[in-house]
KENUZA-748033 format. One line per field, with one value per atom (N, C-alpha, C, O, CB): z, y, x; atom name. Coordinates in Angstrom, 2 decimals, decimal comma, padded with zeros to 5 digits. Each point is the difference from the previous one (the first is absolute). Glycine has a CB too. Example, Ala and Ser with C-alpha at 12.3 -4.5 7.8 and 13.67 -1.06 7.14 Angstrom:
BEGIN
zz = 007,80 / 000,00 / 000,00 / 000,66 / 000,59 / -001,97 / 000,06 / 000,73 / 000,17 / -002,32
yy = -005,69 / 001,19 / 001,20 / -000,02 / -001,15 / 002,22 / 001,19 / 001,09 / 001,11 / -001,74
xx = 013,19 / -000,89 / 000,90 / 001,04 / -002,93 / 001,54 / 000,82 / -000,77 / 000,51 / 000,67
atome = N / CA / C / O / CB / N / CA / C / O / CB
// end
This chain:
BEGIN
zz = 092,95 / -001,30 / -001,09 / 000,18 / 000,81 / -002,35 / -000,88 / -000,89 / -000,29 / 000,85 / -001,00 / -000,99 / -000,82 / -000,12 / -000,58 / 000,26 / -001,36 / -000,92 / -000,09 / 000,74 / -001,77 / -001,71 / -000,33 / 000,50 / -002,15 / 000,58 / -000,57 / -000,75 / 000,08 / -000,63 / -000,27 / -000,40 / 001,33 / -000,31 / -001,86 / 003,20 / 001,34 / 000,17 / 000,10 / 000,91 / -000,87 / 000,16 / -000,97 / 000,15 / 000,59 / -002,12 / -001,47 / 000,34 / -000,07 / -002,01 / 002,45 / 000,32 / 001,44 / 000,10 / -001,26 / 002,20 / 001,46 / -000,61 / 000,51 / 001,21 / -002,75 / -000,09 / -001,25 / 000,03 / 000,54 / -001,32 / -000,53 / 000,29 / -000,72 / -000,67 / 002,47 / 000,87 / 001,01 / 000,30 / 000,02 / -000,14 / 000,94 / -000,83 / 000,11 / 001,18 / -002,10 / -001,32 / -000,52 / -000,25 / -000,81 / 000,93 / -000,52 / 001,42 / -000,14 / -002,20 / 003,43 / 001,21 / 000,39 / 000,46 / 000,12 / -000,77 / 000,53 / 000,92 / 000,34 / -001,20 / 001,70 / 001,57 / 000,04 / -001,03 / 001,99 / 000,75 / -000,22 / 000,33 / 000,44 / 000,06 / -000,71 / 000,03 / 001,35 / 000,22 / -001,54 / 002,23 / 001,49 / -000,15 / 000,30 / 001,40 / -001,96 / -000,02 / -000,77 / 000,02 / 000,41 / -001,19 / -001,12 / 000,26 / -001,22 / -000,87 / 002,50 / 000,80 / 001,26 / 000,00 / -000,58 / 001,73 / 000,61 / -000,40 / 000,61 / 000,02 / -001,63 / -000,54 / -000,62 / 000,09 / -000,30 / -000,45 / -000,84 / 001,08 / -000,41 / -002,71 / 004,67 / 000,96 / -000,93 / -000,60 / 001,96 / -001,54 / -000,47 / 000,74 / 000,90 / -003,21 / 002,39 / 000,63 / -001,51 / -001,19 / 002,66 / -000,69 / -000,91 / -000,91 / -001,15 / 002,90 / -001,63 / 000,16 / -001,21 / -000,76 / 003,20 / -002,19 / -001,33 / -000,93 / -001,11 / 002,28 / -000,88 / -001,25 / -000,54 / -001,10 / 001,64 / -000,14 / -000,48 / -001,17 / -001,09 / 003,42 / -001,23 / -001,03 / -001,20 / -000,91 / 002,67 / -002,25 / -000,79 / -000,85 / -001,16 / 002,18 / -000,62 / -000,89 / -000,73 / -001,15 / 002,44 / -000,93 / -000,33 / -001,44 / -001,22 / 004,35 / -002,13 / -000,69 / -000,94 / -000,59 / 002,16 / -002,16 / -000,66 / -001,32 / -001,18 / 003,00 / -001,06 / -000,76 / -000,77 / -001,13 / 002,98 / -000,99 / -000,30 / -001,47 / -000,97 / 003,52 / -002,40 / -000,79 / -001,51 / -001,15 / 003,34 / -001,98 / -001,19 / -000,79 / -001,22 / 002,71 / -000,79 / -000,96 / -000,35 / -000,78 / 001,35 / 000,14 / -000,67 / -001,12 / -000,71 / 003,17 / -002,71 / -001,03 / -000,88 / -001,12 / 002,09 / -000,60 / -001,50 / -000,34 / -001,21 / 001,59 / 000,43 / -000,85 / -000,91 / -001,07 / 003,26 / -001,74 / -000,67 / -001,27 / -000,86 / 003,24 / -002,64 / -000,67 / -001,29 / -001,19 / 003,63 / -001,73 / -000,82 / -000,64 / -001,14 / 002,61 / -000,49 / -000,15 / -001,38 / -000,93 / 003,53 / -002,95 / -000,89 / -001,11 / -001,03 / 002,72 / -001,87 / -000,84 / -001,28 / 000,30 / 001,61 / -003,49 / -000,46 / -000,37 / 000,20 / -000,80 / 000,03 / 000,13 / -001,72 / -000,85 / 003,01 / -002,54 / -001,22 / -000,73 / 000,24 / 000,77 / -001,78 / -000,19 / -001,49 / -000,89 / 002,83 / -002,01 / -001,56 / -000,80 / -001,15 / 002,16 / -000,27 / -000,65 / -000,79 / 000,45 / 001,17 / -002,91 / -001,04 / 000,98 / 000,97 / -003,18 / 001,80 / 000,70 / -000,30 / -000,94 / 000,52 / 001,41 / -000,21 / -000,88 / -000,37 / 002,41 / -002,47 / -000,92 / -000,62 / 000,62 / 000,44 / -002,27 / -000,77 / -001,23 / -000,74 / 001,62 / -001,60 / -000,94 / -000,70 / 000,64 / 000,97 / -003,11 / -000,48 / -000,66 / -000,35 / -000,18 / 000,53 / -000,10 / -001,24 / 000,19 / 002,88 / -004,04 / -000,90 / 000,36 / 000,44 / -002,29 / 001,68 / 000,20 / -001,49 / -001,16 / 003,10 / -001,72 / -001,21 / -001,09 / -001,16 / 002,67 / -001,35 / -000,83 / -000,27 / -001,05 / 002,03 / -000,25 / -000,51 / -001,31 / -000,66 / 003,66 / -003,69 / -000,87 / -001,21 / -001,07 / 002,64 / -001,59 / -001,24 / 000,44 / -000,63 / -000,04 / 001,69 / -000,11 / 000,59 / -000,26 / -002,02 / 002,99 / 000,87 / 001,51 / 000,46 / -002,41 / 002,49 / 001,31 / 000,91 / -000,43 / -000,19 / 002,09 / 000,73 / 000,19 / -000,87 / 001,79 / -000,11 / 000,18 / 001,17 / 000,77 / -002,17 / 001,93 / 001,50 / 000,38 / -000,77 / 000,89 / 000,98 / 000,69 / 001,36 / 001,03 / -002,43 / 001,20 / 000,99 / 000,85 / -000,37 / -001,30 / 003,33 / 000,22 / 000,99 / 000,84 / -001,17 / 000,29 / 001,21 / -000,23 / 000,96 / 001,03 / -003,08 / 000,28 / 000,48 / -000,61 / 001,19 / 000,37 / 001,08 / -000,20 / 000,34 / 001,39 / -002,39 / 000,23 / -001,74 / -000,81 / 003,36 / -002,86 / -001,53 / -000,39 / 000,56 / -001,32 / -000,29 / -000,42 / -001,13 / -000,91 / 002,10 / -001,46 / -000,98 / -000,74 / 000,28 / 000,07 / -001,48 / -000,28 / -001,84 / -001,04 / 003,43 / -002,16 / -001,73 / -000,81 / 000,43 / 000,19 / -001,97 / -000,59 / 000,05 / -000,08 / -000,84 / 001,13 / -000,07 / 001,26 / 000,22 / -002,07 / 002,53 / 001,94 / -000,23 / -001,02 / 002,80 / -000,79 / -000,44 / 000,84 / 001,08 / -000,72 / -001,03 / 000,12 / 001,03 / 000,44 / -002,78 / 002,89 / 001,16 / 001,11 / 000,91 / -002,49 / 001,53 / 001,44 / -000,42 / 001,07 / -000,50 / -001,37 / -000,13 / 000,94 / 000,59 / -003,38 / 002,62 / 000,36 / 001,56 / 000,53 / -002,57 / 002,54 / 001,59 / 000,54 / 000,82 / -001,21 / -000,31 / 000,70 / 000,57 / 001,19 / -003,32 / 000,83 / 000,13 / 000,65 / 000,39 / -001,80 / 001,44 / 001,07 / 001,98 / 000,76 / -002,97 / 002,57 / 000,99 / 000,25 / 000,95 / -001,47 / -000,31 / 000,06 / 000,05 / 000,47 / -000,99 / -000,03 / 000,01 / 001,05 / 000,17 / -002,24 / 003,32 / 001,10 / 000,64 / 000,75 / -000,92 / 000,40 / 000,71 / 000,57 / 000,69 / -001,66
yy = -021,33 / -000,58 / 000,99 / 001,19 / -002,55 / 000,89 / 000,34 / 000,75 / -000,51 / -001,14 / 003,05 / 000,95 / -001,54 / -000,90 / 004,44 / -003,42 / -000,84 / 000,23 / 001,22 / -001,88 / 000,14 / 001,21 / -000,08 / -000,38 / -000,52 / 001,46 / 000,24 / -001,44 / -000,49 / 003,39 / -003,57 / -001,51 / -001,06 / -000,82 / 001,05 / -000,24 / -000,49 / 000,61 / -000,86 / 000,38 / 001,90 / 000,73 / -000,64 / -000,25 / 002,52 / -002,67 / -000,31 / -001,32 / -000,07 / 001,13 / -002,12 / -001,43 / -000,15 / -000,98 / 000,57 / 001,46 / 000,19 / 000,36 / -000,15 / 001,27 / -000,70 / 000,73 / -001,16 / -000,29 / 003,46 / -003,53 / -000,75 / -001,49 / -000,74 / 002,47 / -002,22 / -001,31 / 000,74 / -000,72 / -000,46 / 002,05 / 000,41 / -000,33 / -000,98 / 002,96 / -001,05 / 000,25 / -001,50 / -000,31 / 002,76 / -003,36 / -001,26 / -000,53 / -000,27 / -000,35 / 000,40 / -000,55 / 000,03 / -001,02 / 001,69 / 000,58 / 000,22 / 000,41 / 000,18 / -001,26 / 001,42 / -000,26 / 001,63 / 000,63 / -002,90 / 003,01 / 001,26 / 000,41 / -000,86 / 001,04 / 001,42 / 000,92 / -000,51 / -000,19 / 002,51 / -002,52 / -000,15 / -001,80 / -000,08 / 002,31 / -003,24 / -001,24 / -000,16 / -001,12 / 000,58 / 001,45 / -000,97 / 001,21 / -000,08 / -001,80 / 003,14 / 000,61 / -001,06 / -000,38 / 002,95 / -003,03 / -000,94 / -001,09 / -000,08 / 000,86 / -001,72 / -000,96 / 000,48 / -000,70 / -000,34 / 002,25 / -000,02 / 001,06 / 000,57 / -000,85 / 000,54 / 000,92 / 001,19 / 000,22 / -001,99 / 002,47 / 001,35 / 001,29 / -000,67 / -000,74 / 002,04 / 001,54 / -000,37 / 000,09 / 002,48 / -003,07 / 000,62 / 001,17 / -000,29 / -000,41 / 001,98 / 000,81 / 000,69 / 000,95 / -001,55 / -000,58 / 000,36 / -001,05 / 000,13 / 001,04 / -002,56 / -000,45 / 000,68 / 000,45 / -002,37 / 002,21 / 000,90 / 001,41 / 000,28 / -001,33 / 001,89 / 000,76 / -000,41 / 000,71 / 000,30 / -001,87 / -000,36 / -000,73 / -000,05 / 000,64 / -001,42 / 000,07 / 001,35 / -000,19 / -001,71 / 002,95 / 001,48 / 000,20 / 000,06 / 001,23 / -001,22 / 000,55 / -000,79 / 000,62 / 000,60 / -002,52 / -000,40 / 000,22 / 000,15 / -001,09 / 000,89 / 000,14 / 001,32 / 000,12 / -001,45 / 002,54 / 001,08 / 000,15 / 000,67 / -000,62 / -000,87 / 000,28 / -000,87 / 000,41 / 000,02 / -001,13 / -001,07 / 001,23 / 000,16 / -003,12 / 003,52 / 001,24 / 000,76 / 000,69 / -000,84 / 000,49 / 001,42 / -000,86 / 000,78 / 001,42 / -003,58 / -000,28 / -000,40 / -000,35 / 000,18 / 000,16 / -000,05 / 000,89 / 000,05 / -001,45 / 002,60 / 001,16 / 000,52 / 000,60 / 000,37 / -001,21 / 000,46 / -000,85 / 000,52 / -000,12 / -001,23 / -001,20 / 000,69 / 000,15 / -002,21 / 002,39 / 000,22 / 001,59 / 000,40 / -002,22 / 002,48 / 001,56 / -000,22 / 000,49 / 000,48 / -001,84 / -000,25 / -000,56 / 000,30 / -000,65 / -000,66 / -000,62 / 000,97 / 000,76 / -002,59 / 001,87 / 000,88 / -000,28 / -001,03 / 001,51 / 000,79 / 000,38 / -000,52 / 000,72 / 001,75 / -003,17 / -000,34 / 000,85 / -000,53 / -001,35 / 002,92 / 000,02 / -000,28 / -000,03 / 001,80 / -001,95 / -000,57 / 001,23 / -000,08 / -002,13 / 003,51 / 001,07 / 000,56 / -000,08 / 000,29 / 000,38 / 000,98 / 000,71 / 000,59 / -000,07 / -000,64 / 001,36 / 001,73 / 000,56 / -002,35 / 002,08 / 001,94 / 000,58 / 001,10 / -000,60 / -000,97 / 000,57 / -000,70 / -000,65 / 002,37 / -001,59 / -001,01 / 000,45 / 000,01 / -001,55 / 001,92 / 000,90 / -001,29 / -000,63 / 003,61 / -003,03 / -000,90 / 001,30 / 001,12 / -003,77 / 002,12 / 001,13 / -000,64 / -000,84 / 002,00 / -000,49 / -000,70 / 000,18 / 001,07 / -000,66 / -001,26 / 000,16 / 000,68 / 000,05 / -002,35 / 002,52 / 000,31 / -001,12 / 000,37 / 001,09 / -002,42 / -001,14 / -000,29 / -000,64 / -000,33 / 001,29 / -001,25 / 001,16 / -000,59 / -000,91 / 002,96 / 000,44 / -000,62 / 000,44 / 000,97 / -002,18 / -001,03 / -001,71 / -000,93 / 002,79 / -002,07 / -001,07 / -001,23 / -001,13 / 002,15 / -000,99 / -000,66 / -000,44 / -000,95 / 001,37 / 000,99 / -000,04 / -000,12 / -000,44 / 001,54 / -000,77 / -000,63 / 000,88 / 000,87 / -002,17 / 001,41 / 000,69 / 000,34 / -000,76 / -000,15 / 002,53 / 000,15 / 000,08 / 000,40 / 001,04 / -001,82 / 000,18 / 000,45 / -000,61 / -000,87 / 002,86 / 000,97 / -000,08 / 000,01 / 001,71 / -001,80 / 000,05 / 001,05 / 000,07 / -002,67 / 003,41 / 001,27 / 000,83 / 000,76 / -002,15 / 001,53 / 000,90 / -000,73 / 000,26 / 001,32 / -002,33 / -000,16 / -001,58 / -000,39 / 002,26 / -002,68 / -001,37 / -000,39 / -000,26 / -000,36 / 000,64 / -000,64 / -001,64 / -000,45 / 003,40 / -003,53 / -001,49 / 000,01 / 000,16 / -000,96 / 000,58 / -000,62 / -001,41 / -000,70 / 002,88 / -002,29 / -001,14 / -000,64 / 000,62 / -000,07 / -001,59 / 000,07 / -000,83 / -000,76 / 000,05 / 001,37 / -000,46 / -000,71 / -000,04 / 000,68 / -001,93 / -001,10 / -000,77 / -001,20 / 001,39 / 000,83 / -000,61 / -000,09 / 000,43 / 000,55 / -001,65 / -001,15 / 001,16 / 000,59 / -004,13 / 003,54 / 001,19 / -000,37 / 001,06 / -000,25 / -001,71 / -000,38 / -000,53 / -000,76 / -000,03 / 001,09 / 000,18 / 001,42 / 000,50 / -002,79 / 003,25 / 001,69 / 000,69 / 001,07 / -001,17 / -001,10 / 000,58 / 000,13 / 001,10 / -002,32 / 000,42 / -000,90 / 001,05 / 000,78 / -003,26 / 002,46 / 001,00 / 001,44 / 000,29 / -001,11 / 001,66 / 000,95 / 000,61 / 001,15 / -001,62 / -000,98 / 000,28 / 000,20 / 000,88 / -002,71 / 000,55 / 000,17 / 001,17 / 000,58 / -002,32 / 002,40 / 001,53 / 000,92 / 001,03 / -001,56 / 000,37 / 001,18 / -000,31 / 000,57 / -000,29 / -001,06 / -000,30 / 000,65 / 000,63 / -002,51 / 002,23 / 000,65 / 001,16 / 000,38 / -001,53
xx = 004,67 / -000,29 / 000,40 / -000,26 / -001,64 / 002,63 / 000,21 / -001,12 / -001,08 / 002,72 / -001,20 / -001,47 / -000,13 / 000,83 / -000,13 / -001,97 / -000,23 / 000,08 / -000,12 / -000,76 / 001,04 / 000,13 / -001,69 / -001,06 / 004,05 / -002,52 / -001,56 / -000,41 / -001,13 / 001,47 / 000,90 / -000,55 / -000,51 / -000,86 / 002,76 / -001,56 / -000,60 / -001,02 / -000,87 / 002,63 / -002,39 / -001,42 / -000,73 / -001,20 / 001,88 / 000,23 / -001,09 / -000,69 / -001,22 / 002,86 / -000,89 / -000,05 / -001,06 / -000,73 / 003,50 / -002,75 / -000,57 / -001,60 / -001,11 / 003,63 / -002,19 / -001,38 / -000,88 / -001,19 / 002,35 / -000,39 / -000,76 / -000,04 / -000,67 / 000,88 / 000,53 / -000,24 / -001,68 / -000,95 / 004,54 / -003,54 / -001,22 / -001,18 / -000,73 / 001,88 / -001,22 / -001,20 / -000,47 / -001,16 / 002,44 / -000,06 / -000,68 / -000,49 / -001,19 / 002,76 / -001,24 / -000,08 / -001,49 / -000,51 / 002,91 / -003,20 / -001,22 / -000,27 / -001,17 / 000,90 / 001,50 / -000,07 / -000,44 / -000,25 / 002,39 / -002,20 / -000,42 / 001,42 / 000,77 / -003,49 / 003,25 / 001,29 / 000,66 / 001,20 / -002,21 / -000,14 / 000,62 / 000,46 / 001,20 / -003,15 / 001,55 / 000,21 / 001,06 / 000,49 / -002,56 / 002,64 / 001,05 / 000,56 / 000,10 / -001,00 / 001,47 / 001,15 / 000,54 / 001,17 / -002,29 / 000,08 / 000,21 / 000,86 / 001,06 / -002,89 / 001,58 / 000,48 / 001,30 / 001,01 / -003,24 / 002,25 / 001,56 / 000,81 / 001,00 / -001,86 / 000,33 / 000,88 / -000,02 / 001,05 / 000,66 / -002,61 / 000,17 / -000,99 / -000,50 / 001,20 / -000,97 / -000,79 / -001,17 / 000,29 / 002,29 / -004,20 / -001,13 / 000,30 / -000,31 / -001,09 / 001,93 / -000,13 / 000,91 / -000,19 / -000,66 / 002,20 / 000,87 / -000,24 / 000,53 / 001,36 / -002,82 / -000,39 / -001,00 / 000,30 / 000,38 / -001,92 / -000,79 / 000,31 / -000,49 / -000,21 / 002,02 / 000,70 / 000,74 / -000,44 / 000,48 / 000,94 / 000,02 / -000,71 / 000,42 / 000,83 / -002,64 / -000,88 / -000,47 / -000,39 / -000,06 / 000,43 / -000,62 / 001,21 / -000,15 / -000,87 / 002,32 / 000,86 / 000,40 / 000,88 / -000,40 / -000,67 / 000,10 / -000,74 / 000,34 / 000,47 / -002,11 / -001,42 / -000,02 / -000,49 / -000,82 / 002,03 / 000,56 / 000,82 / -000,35 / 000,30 / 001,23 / 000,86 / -000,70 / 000,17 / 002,04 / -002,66 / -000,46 / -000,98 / -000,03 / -000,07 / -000,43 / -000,91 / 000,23 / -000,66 / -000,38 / 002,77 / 000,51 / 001,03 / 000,65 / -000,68 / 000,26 / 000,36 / -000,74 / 000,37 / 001,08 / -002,46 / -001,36 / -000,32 / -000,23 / -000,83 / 000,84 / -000,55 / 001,65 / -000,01 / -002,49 / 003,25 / 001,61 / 000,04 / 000,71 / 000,82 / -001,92 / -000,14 / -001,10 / 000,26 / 000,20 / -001,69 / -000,98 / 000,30 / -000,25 / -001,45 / 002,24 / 000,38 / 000,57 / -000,64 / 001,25 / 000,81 / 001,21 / -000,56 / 000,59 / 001,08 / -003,00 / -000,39 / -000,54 / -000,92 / 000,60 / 000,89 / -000,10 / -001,73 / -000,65 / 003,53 / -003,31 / -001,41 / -000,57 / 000,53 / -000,10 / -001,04 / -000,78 / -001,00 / -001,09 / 001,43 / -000,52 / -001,55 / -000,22 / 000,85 / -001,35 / -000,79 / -000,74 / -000,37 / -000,42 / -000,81 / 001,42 / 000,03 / 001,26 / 001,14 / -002,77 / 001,29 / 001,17 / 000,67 / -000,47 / -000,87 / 002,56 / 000,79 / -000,61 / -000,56 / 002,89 / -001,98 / -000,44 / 000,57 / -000,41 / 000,20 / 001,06 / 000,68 / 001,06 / 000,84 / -001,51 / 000,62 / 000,79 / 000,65 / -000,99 / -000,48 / 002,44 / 000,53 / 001,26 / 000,85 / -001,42 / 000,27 / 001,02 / 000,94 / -000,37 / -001,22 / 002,74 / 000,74 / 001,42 / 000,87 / -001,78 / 000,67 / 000,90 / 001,70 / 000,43 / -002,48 / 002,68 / 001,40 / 000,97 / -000,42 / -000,06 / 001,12 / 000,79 / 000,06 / -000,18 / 001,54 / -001,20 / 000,62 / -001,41 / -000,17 / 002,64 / -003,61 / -001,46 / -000,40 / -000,86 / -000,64 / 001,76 / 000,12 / 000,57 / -000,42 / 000,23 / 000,91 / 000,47 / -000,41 / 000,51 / 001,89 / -003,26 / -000,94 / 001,02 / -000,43 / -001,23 / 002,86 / 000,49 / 000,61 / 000,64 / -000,95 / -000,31 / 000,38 / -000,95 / -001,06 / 002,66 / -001,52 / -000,74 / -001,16 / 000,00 / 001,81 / -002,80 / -001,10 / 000,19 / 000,59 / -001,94 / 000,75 / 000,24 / -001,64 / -000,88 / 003,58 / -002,85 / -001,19 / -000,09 / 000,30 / -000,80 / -000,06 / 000,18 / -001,65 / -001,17 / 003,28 / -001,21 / -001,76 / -000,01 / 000,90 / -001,78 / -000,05 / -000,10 / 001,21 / 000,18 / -001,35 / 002,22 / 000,72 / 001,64 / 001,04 / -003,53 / 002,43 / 000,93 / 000,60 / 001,11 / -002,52 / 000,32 / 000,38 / 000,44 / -000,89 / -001,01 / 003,12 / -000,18 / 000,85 / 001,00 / -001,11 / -000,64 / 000,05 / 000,36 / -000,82 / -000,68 / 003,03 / -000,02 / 000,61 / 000,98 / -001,40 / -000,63 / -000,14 / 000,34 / 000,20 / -001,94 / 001,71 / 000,88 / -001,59 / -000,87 / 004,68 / -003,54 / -001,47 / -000,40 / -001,23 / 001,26 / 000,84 / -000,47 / -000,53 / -000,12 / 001,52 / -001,66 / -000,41 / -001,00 / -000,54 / 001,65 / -001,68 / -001,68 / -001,13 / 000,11 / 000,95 / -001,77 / -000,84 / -000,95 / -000,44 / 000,70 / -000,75 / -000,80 / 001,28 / -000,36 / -002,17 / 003,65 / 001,09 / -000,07 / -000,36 / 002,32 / -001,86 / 000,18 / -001,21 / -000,09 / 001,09 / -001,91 / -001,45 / 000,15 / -000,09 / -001,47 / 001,73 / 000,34 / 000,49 / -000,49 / 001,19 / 000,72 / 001,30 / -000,96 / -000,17 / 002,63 / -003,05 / -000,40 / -001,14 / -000,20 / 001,41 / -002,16 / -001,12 / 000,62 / -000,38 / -001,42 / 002,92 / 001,08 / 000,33 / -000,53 / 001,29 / 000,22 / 000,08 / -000,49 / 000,49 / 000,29 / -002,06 / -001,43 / -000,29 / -001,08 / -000,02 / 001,42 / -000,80 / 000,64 / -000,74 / -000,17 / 002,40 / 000,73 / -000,03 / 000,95 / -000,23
atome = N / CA / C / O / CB / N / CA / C / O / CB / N / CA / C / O / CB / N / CA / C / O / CB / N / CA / C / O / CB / N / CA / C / O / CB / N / CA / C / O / CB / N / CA / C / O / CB / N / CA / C / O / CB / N / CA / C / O / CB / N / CA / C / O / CB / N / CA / C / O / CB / N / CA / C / O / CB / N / CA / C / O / CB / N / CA / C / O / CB / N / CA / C / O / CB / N / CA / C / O / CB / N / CA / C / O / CB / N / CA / C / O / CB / N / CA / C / O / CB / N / CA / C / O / CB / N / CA / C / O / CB / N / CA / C / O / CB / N / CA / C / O / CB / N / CA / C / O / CB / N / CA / C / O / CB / N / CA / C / O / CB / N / CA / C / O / CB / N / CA / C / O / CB / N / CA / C / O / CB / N / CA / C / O / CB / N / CA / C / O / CB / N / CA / C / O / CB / N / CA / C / O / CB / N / CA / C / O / CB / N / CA / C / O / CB / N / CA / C / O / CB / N / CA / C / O / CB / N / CA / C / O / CB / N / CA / C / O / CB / N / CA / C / O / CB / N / CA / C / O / CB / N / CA / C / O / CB / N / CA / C / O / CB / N / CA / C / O / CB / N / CA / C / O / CB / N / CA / C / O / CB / N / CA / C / O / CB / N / CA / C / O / CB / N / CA / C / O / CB / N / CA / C / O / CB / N / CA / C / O / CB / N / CA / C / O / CB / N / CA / C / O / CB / N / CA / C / O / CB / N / CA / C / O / CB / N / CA / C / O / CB / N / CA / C / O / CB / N / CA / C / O / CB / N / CA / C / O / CB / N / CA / C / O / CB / N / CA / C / O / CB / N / CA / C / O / CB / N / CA / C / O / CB / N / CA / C / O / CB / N / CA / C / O / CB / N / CA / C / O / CB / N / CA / C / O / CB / N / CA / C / O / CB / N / CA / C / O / CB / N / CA / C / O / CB / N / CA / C / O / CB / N / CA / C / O / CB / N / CA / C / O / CB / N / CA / C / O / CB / N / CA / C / O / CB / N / CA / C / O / CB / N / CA / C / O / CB / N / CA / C / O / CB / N / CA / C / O / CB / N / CA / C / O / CB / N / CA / C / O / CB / N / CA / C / O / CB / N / CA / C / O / CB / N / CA / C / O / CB / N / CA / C / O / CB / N / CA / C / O / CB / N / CA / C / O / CB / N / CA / C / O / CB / N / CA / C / O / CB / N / CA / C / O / CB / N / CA / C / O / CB / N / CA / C / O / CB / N / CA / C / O / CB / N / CA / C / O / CB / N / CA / C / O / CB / N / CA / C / O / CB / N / CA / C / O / CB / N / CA / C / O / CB / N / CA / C / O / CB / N / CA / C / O / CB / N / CA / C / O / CB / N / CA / C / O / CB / N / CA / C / O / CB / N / CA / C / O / CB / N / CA / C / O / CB / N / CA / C / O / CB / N / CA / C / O / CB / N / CA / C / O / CB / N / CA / C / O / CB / N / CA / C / O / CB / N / CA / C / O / CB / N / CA / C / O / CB / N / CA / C / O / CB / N / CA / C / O / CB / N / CA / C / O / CB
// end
């Protein structure tokens, strides 16, 4: 008999799970080893959590707290009252933005970044 792929393990394993039946009764029924349906239940079950925590790891972080540090920093041109504004946060991360940017999205951006 031909290896199976892993979309055949996906389908073996979740024809079982809805079935009800026990590991040994529905290996029986679809000709497979208890033993490697069982394992790919694991390893499935496996991989689905190392793509959620990767998932959750990547998801950027929110908080309702001020940044640690926050420094507005004039540009050359905002000295004669038409250029853009920089917004420096911690040193390392800077934003800039033109006067006329809406001050509750300025707010957003910078709490995002203070989270970093």
């Amino acid at each position: 008999m031909a290896k199976a792929s892993r979309a055949e393990w996906v389908k073996r394993v979740e024809r079982w799970q809805d079935s009800g039946l026990t590991a040994k009764e529905s290996a029986a029924e679809l000709a497979v080893s208890p033993n490697s349906l069982t394992f790919w239940k694991w390893k499935l079950r496996r991989e689905q959590s190392t793509q959620d925590a990767t998932a959750k790891a990547m998801k950027p972080v929110v908080k309702a707290t001020e940044p640690k540090f926050l420094q507005l920093v004039p540009t050359h041109s905002e000295a004669v009252g038409a250029g853009p504004v920089e917004v420096v946060i911690r040193g390392d991360i800077i934003v800039r933005v033109s006067r006329d940017f809406d001050e509750h999205t300025l707010t957003r951006v910078i709490r995002v970044l203070g989270a970093c």
